[in-house]
N, C-alpha and C positions, 0 to 999 in steps of 0.2 A: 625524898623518895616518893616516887609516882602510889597515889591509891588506887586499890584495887578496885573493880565494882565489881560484887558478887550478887547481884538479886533473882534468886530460882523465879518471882514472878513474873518477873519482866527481863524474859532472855533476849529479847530481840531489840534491834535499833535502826531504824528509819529515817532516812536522811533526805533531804531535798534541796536544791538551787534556787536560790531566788533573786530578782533584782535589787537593787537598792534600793530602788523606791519603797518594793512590796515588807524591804526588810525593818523600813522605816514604820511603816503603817503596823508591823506586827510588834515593832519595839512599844508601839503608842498603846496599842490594844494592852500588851502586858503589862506597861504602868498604870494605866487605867485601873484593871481587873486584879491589879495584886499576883496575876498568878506566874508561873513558871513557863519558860517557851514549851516544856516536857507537857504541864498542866494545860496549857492553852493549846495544844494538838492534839491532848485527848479528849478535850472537849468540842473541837472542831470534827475529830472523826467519829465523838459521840452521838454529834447533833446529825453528820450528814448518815450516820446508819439508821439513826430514829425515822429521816425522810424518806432514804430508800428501803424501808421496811413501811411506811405508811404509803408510799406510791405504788407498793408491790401489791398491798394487800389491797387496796384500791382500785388499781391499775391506771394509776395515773401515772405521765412524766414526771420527772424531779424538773425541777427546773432551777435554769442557772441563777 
């Protein structure tokens, strides 16, 4: 029997395409880092909110 996933704090899910190379490079980061693809995306959209709130307050570009 399929499991359910009920989590009220985390309603939403986010999905994205990527190529195989890029899916290689992230399989490597998450061995690396121990952590989860869920865990390593939120700390990748942690990092780049941190930047675009210190470029805002700043007024500098983010850069790539």
């Amino acid at each position: 029997m399929a499991r359910k996933y009920n989590n009220p704090r985390k309603p939403y899910i986010v999905s994205m395409r990527v190529t195989d190379e890029k899916m290689d490079k992230f399989r490597q980061i998450m061995e690396k880092t121990n952590l989860s693809a869920a865990d390593l995306m939120r700390d990748a959209f942690n990092l780049l909110r941190q930047q675009w709130e210190l470029s805002h307050s700043t007024h500098m570009p983010l850069q790539n």
